[in-house]
Structures are given as C-alpha cells and as structure tokens.
LONU-322778 format. One record per residue (C-alpha): x, y, z; residue in three letters. Coordinates in steps of 0.02 Angstrom, whole numbers, padded with zeros to 5 digits, always signed. Layout:
XYZALA
...
//
This chain:
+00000+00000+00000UNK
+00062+00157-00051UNK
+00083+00302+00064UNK
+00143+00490+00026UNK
+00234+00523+00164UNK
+00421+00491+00172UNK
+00584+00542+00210UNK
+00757+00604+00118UNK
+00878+00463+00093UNK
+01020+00594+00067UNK
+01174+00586+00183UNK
+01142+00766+00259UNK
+01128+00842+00430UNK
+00952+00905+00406UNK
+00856+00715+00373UNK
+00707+00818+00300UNK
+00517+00750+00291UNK
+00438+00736+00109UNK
+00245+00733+00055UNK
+00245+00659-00133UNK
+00076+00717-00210UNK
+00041+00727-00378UNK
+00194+00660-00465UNK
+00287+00796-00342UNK
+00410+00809-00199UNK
+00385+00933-00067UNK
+00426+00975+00118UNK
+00337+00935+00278UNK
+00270+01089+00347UNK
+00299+01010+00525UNK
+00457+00946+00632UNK
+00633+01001+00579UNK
+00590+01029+00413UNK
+00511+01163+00431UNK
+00407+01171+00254UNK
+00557+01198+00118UNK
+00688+01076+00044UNK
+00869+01092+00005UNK
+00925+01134-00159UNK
+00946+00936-00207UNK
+00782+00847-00156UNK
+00700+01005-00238UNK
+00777+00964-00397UNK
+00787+00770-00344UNK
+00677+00716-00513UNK
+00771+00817-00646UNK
+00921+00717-00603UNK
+00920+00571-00742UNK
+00928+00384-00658UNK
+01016+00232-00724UNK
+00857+00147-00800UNK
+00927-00027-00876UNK
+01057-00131-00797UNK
+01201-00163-00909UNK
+01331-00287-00956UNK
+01498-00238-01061UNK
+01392-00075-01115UNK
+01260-00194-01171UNK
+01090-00166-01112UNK
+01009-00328-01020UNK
+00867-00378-00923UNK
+00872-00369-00719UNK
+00844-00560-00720UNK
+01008-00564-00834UNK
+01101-00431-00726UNK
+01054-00546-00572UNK
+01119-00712-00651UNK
+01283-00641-00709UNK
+01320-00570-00526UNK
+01286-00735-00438UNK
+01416-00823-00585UNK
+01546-00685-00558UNK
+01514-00734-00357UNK
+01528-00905-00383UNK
+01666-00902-00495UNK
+01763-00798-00355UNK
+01835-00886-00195UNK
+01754-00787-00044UNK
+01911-00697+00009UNK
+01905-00627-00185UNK
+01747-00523-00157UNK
+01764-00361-00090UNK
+01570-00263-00053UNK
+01612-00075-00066UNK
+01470+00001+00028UNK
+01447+00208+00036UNK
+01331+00320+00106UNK
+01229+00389-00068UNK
+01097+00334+00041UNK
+01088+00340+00202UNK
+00925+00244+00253UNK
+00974+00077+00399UNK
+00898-00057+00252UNK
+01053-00010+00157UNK
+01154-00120+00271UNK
+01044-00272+00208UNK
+01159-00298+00082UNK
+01307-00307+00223UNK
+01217-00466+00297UNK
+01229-00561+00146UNK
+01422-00514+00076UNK
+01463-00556+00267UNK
+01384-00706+00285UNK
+01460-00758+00108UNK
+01635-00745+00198UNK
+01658-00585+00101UNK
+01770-00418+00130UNK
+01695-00271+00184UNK
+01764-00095+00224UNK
+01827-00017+00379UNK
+01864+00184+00402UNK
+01770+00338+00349UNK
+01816+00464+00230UNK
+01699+00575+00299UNK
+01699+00608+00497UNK
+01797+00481+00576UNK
+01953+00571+00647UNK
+01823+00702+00728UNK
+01726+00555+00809UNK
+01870+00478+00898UNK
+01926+00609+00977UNK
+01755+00642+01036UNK
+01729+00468+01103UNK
+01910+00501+01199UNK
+01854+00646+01270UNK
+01684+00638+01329UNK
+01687+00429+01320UNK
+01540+00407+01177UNK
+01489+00540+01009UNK
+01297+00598+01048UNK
+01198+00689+00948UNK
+01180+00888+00986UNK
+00994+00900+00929UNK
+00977+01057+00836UNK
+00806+01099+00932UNK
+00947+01121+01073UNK
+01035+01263+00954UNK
+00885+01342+00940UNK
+00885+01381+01119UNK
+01077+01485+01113UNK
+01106+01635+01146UNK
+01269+01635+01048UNK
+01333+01518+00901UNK
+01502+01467+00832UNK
+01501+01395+00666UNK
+01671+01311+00657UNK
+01725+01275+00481UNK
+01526+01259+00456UNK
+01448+01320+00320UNK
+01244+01304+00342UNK
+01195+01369+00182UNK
+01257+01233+00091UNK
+01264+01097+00226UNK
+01106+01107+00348UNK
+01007+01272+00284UNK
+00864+01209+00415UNK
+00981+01285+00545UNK
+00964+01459+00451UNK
+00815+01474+00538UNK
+00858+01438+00723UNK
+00981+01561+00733UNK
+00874+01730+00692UNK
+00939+01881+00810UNK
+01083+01783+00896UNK
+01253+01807+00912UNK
+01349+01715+00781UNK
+01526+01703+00764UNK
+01606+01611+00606UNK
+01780+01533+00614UNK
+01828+01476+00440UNK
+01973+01506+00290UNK
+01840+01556+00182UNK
+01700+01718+00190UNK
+01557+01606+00161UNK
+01381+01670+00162UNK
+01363+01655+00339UNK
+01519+01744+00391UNK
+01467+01884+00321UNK
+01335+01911+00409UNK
+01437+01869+00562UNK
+01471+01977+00708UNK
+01667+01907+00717UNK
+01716+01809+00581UNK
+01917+01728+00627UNK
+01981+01696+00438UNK
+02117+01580+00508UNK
+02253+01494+00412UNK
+02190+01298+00365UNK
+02264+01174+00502UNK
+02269+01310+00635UNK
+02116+01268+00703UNK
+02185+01151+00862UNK
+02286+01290+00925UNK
+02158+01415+00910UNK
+02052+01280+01045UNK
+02203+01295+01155UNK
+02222+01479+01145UNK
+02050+01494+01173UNK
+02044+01376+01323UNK
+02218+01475+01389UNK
+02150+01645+01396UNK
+01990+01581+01492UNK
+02097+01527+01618UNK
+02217+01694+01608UNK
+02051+01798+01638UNK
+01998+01682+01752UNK
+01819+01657+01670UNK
+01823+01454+01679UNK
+01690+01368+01750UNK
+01771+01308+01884UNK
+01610+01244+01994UNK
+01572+01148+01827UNK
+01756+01092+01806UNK
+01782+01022+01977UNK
+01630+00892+01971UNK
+01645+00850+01800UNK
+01842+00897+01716UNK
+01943+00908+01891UNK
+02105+00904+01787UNK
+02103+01039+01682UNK
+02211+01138+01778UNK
+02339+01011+01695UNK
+02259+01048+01524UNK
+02299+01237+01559UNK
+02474+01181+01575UNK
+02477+01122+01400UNK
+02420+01258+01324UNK
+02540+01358+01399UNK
+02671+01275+01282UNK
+02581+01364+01120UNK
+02681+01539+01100UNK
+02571+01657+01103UNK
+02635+01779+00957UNK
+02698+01645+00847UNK
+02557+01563+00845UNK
+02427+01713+00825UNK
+02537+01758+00681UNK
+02522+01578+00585UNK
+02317+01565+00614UNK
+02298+01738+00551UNK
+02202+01789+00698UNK
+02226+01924+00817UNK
+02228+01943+00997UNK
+02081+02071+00995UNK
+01985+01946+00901UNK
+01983+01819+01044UNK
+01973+01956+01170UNK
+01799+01982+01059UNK
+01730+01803+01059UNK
+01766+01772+01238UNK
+01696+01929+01292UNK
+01537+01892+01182UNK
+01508+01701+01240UNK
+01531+01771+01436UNK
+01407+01692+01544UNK
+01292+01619+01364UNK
+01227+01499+01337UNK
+01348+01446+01166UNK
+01321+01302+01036UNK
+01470+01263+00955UNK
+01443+01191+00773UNK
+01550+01097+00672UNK
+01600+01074+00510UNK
+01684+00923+00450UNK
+01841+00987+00369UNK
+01905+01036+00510UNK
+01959+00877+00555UNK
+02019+00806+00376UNK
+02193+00798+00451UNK
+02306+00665+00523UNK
+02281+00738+00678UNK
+02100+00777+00668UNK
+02047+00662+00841UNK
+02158+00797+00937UNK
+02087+00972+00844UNK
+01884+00914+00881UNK
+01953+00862+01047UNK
+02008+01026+01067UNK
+01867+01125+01025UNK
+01762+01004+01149UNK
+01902+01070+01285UNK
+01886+01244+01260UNK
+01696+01208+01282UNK
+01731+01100+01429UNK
+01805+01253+01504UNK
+01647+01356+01470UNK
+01560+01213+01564UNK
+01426+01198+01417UNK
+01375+01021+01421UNK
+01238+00936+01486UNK
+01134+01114+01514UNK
+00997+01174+01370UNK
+01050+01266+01221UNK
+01242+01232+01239UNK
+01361+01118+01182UNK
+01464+01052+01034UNK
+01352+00997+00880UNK
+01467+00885+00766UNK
+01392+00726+00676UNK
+01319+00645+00848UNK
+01307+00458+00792UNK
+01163+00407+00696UNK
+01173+00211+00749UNK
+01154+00273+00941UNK
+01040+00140+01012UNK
+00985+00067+00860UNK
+01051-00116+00862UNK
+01083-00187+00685UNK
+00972-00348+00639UNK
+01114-00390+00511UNK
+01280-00488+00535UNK
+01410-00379+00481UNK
+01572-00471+00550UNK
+01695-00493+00421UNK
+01841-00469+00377UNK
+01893-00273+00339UNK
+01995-00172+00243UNK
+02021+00010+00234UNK
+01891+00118+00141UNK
+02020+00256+00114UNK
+02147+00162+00042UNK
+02055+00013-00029UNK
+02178-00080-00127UNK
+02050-00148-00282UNK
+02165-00279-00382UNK
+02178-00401-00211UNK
+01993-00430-00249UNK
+01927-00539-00400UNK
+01766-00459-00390UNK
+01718-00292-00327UNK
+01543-00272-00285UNK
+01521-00063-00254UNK
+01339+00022-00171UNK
+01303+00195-00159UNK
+01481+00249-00178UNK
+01553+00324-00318UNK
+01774+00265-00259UNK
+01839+00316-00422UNK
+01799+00515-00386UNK
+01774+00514-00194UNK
+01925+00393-00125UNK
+02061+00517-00108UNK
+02217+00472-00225UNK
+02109+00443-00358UNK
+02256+00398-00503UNK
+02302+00274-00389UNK
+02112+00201-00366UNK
+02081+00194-00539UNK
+02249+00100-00581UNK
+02195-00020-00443UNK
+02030-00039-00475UNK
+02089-00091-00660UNK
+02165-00238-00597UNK
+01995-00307-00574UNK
+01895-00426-00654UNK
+01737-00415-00597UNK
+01670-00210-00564UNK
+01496-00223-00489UNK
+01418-00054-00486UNK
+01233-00041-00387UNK
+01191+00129-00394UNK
+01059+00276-00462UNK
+01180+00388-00580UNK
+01303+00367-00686UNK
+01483+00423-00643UNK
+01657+00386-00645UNK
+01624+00205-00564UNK
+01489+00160-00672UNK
+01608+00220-00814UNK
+01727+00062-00788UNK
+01608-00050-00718UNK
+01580-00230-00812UNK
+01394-00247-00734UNK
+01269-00104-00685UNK
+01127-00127-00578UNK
+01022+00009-00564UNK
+00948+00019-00363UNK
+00751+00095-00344UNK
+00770+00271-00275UNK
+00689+00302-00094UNK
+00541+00356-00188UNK
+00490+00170-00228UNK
+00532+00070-00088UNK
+00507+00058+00105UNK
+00642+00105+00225UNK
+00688+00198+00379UNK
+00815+00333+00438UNK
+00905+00415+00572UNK
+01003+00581+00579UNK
+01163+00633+00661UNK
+01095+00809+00694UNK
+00924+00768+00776UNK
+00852+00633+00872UNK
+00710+00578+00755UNK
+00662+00432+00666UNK
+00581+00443+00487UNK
+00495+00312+00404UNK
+00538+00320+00243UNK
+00386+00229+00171UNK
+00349+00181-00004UNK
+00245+00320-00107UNK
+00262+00272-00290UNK
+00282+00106-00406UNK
+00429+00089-00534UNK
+00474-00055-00658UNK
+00670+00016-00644UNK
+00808-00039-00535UNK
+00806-00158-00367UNK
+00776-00132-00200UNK
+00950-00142-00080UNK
+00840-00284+00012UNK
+00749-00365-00143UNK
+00956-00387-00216UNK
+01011-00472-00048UNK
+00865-00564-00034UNK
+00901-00677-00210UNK
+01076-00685-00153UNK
+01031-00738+00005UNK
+00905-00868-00068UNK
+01038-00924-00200UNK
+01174-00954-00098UNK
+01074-01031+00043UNK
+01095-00882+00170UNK
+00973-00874+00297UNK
+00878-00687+00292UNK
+00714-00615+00356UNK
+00576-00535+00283UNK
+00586-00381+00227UNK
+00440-00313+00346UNK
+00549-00405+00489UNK
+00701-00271+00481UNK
+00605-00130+00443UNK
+00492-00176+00616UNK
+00637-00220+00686UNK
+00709-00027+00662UNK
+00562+00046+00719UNK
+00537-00043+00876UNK
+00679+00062+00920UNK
+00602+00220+00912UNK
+00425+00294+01026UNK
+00294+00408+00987UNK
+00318+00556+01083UNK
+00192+00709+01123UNK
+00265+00807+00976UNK
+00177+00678+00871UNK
+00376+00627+00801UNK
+00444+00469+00820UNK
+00615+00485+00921UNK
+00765+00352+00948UNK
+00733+00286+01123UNK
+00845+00314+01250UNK
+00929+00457+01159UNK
+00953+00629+01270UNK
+00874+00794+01235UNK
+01029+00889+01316UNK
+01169+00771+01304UNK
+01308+00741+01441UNK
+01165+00823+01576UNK
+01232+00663+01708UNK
+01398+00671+01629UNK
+01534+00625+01510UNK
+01516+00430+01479UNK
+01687+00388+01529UNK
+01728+00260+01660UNK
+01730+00394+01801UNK
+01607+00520+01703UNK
+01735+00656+01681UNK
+01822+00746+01555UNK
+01983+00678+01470UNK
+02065+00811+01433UNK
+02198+00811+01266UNK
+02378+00790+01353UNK
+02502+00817+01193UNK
+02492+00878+01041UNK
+02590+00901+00883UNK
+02673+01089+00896UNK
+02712+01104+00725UNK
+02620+01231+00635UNK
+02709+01175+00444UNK
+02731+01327+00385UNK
+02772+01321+00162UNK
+02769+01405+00026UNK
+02657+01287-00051UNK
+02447+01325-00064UNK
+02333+01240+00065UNK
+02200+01141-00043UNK
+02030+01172+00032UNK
+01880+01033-00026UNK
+01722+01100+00038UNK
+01554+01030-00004UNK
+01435+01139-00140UNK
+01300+01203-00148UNK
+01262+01123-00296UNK
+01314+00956-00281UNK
+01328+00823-00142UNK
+01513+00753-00173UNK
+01491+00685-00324UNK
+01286+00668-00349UNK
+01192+00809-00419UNK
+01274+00961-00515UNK
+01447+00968-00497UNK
+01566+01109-00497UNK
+01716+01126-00637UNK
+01839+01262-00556UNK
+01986+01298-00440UNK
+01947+01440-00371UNK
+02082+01576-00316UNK
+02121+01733-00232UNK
+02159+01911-00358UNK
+02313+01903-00265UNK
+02389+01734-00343UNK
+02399+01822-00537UNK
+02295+01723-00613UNK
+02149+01792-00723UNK
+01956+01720-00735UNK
+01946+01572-00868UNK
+02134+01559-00868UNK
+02169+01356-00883UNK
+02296+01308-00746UNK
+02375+01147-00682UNK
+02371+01109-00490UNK
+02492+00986-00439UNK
+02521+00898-00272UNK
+02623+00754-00216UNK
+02499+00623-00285UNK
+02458+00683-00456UNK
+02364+00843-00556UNK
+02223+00916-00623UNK
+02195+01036-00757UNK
+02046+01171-00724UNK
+01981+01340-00789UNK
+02012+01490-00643UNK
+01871+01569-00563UNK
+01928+01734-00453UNK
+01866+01716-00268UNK
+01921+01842-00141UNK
+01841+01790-00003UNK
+01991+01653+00003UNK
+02136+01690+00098UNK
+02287+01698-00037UNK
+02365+01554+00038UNK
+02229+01433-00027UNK
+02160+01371-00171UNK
+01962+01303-00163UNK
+01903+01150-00267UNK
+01723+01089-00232UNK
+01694+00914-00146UNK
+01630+00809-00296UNK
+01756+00921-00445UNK
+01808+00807-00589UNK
+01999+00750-00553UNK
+02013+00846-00379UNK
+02059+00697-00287UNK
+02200+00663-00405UNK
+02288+00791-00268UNK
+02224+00712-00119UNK
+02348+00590-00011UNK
+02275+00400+00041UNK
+02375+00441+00212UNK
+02240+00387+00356UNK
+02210+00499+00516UNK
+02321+00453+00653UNK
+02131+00401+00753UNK
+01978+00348+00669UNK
+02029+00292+00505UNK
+01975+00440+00410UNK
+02019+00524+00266UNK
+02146+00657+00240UNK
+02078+00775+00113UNK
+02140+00943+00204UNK
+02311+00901+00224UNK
+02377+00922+00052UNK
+02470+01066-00017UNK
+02469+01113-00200UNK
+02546+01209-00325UNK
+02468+01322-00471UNK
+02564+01358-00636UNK
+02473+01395-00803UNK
+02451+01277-00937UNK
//
C-alpha cells in the first residue's frame, strides 16, 4: 500500500520530511523541516537515473544482470569479493546488503572518509559521540560555526539562529560569515591551536567554570598547562588571527549559553581526533554540556541505540585506501570510489586490476564508467525504509509512495543472493519492524530514537569515572610552506559527487591568475587541469576546489588519520602554474 509520506535518503545533517503528491516532492510543513527543501531533493527528479542494468555497455534484463552477478560470485573464492558500501543513501535497510556479503565470507570496508578522525577524539574525550539536537541550538544565545557552512550543509539551521550572536571561524568568507558579528579567517590546520588559545586565555582571565570543572573535568588545571606550551605571538601570527579577536569572542560568549557547530573539514587531518578534541576542551572550560541550548554539535552518531538486525562481521579493509586488484570481484553500493576515494590515479589504476566491477547505484559516474555490470537500485521514492540523523534525534519512516518497473531494491538484491546461496535472511517487513521498535511516539507527534538525550552529557561525560579527558600532547608544529593549502568544501550544488557538480579551482586576485585562465594544480599524488574562477573571499594562501570536482582527488593523499581511520583530504598542499 502506497503512502505519501516519506523521508530524504540523502546523507545530510538536516534528514528532511517529504509529502509526494501529484507526481511531486515537497517538504513537511511540520518537525525540523520546517516546510522547504534543500537545493537537491527540490531538484531530486530532474536528475536522470540509471534505467537498464548493463553488461559490457550492453543493455540486459534485471533477471540477466542478477544471473551474471551470482556467476561472477561463484566463480570468485570468498576472500576474492570485496562489497564496497557508501553512504549515497543513508537509510538503515542499506546495510541489508552487508548481511549477505558477510555471511558469504566476504570483505567489507573499515574507516570513513567523511567524519571519523572528529569522532574519535570525541569518544576520547567525553567517552561516547551523541547527537547535539539542533532543537537544542535553537535555544543559544550565541553560536560558533566552526569551519561550518549552513547554507550549503544544513540550511534548516538558518532558521534557528534569527537575532543571535553568531561568530564564524573559517578560511573562507562564506555566506554566513558575512553576516557574522566576528568572523576569525584563520590559516587551514590552525584550528587546534586556536582551541588551546582559546581555552588558555579563559583561564588567564579567570572566566572558567570552575564549579562545573571540579565535578565534572577536575584536571584541567593540567590541560591549562599544555596550552601554555603554544607561543602566544607565533602562533597568532600563523592562524591569522589576532589577539583582539579572541578578546571579542570570549567577551561575547561570557556567561551564554553557546552552541558550538562543526564542520567536517576541520578535522580532515592526520591529527584531526586531537583538533575536535580541542574545540570540545575549550567548551569543557565554558562548562557547556549537559545544560539546554549549549554544547558542541558535530555529527552525533546516527546508529546510537539502534542495534543492527544484520551480521556484519567480516573481515575489513580500509575504505580510504582500498587496494581494488587483491579482490577478484568488486561489488560497489552507493559509492562512487573512483571520484570520492582520495588518491584517485592510484584508485583507478587499482581498480583496473579487477575482473569483476559491480556497480549498484542511481547515476552514472566515474564508477559506473569502468564497471563490467550495472545494476540500477530503486530510488527512496519506490521502496520502504527507515532513517536516522546525526543532527536530531528523530526517526523517519521512509515509506513507499510510488511504483517503478526500474532498478532493485537494496533488500529485494540481498534477498536472491541470500536465497541463492542458501543464506538465511528475514523478511523484509521483519528489519524494517525491527528498526522501528527502536524508536516511541512522543507528544510532539515525532517518532524519536529511544533512549537518546534531549541535552546530552546532563549526568555526565560517559567515561569510566564520568569526567572529562582532557587532550595531554599535541603536535606543535604549525608547517609553515610556501606551497597552497587545498581546501575541498562541499557545494551548494552538488553532494560530493551526486547532483550538479562544480568545474573550477577557485583563487584569490592576489595569486595572478585571471578568470577562465586554464591552470595545472599539482600535489604530491598527481594533477588536475581546471579553468580559474577569481574568489576573494579566500585567503591567498589557498586554493578552493568543490567536494565532488572532476579530477580533484587526483591531489588528495590515501594517508589515514592518526585516530579513526578517516580520510585526509585537508592536508595536502598544491601548487598552481598555467598551462
């Protein structure tokens, strides 16, 4: 039975509500979403779908396309298959396909290159990563964006944060730090020892918490110690900030109630555990947790207290550095690896290697482009499934509102596999039951996540004594070069690589280099040629290419975080010469 209510599949911090009438997609007028859409769900339907699977470029039936996979399967020994899982949709059924590549004896993937690095050093911190609701920023007084940029990432905060105080740290004027009342335009990589000049001059004007601090972070008089080791001028000369600037924020979040947001690039660093750790110090010091409308909003997790119905142990390798040619056959979901993995020459000389490319996705892209088999997957329009969100507490039912002869169903896939290879499975009603008998019905009339806290960390950090750990070393070096920092931030256009996708490098009057002038940017693992566009709201020692940019990962490095197994996309320099 067909409903026409459902829910966003994209992996975004806003999780909106949809009502599909008439052939249309539109907002929910109640909840977080507030009654309007991003950019990409309201253009969702212009975007054309894969609507044949194919074999060799050859267009076949799905009942073809689902013999040939099980042959290429059971022509592979299980340690051959690799299942390349991503997050083009987000939904919890998308882990169906998990149960049977694991129960096969398959390989799946470890390590994030999204938010990993940032979600370890929140779990050392504060002992677990909970969500922030954003009803909870709502109730601020004063907000931080840091390295944020809600226009293009979660425009349903836009309207929470009417007539506060916001202050904007970021490399880039973006929209919102220009309307900012302090906007910090620090140097990329500078952001950890902002944190600890931040948390230092607290202490130094003696505006610390300190009732807070002794029941809940009694050693921070040890974490004051460490920041004592960051020079003071030196360093305020490398971020680019100066010391009436922080003289400004700290006077402005005195005695506030402060929500701290954050961005994901600022953690796309080998260091990146210790720079979110950081941040969750300085607010530590400020005593904001556990009280209403404070607190650090980062990507909470969005598994918290939902347990998984499907077996997922296997054996793992890394998702950032994913070496292809070990694996006979490559089965690949919702990920596009060949623009998105970082190193990207390397990936596609790997990936080569195979013999078997699986792709199961809705667009075509660079993956698709050297895949031997396509299987087009139903969008979230046409079959049931249910969410969660990493920046509110909800749960959407993401229920079927339209019928389609194209593509396959993430569970409908695993459930021939399953039934060919003689893999026990449930229903698909089972798991979907089984997901929502995780959630209640509260008084709002929303389903919620049970067990999940309105105002986080109000009893305390989950550690094993429910205090702080504070960070106690860091690395000092600032790496100061010649070289351009390469900034990757998401579009407004485009979600990495779905949707409409940017084509520029983008760079500062101050480089030389004129609008529509082809250059070459070059980095330690490759290059990319692109036209100019001139930006000036970039500081002149970066360069800006879009998340989701034709050949920008040719110039990222494969190097992991030194915690969390994340990505490094930040943490490249570049060089620009003309063509």
């Amino acid at each position: 039975m067909l409903s026409n209510v459902t829910a966003c599949p994209l992996d975004c911090y806003d999780s909106c509500g949809i009502l599909y009438e008439n052939g249309k997609i539109k907002p929910l007028k109640i909840g977080h979403t507030n009654g309007f859409l991003c950019p990409h769900m309201n253009h969702f339907k212009k975007h054309a779908l894969i609507q044949k699977p194919r074999y060799k470029g050859k267009e076949i039936t799905m009942q073809e396309a689902l013999i040939l996979l099980t042959k290429m399967l059971s022509e592979s020994k299980p340690d051959e298959i690799l299942h390349y899982r991503g997050s083009g949709n987000f939904a919890l059924m998308q882990e169906v396909s998990d149960h049977f590549f694991a129960s096969y004896g398959a390989t799946l993937t470890d390590g994030n290159l999204c938010d990993g690095a940032g979600e370890a050093g929140i779990i050392e911190g504060r002992g677990s990563n909970k969500n922030m609701p954003i009803s909870q920023i709502y109730k601020s007084d004063v907000v931080i964006f840091w390295g944020r940029n809600p226009h293009t990432t979660s425009s349903h905060l836009l309207p929470l944060i009417k007539d506060k105080k916001i202050i904007v740290i970021d490399p880039i004027k973006t929209k919102i730090a220009k309307m900012a009342d302090i906007h910090m335009q620090l140097r990329p990589r500078t952001d950890l020892h902002l944190a600890l000049l931040f948390s230092r001059f607290l202490h130094i004007y003696n505006d610390c918490d300190i009732e807070y601090l002794d029941e809940h972070a009694p050693d921070y008089e040890d974490f004051y110690e460490l920041t004592q080791t960051v020079r003071i001028k030196a360093a305020l000369d490398e971020i680019g900030v100066s010391l009436g600037q922080i003289g400004e924020l700290l006077e402005l979040v005195k005695n506030k109630k402060v929500a701290i947001v954050c961005g994901i690039g600022i953690q796309k660093y080998r260091d990146g555990a210790d720079i979110i750790r950081a941040i969750d110090a300085f607010a530590v010091m400020l005593g904001l947790f556990g009280k209403d409308g404070s607190g650090v909003s980062y990507l909470g997790s969005s598994r918290e207290h939902i347990e998984s119905p499907f077996n997922k142990k296997a054996k793992l390798v890394s998702k950032v550095d994913t070496e292809f040619s070990n694996f006979k056959t490559v089965f690949i979901q919702g990920a596009n690896p060949l623009s998105q993995m970082p190193d990207s020459l390397r990936v596609k000389k790997s990936i080569s290697k195979t013999e078997n490319v699986v792709y199961f996705g809705l667009y075509e892209n660079e993956t698709s482009e050297v895949a031997d088999l396509i299987i087009p997957a139903k969008s979230f329009l046409h079959k049931e499934d249910v969410r969660t969100s990493y920046s509110h507490n909800s749960m959407m039912f993401m229920n079927k509102v339209a019928d389609t002869e194209v593509g396959i169903s993430e569970y409908d896939l695993s459930a021939y596999l399953c039934k060919h290879f003689n893999i026990a499975h449930e229903s698909e009603e089972f798991y979907i039951n089984h997901f929502k008998n995780c959630a209640l019905k509260k008084d709002d009339g929303i389903w919620h996540v049970k067990q999940r806290e309105e105002v986080p960390y109000k009893d305390g950090f989950d550690t094993d004594d429910g205090e702080f750990i504070f960070l106690d070393e860091f690395d000092n070096n600032l790496e100061i070069t010649d070289t351009l920092h390469l900034i990757t931030m998401k579009s407004e256009t485009s979600l990495n690589s779905q949707f409409n996708r940017k084509e520029n490098v983008y760079l500062n009057t101050a480089l030389g280099f004129k609008e529509d002038e082809l250059v070459t940017i070059t980095s330690q693992t490759g290059s990319v040629d692109l036209k100019v566009k001139i930006n000036d709201y970039l500081r002149d020692d970066c360069i800006l290419i879009y998340s989701g940019t034709k050949g920008v990962n040719n110039l990222t490095s494969s190097k992991h975080s030194y915690e969390g197994k994340n990505a490094t996309y930040q943490q490249n320099r570049v060089e620009v010469t003309r063509v």
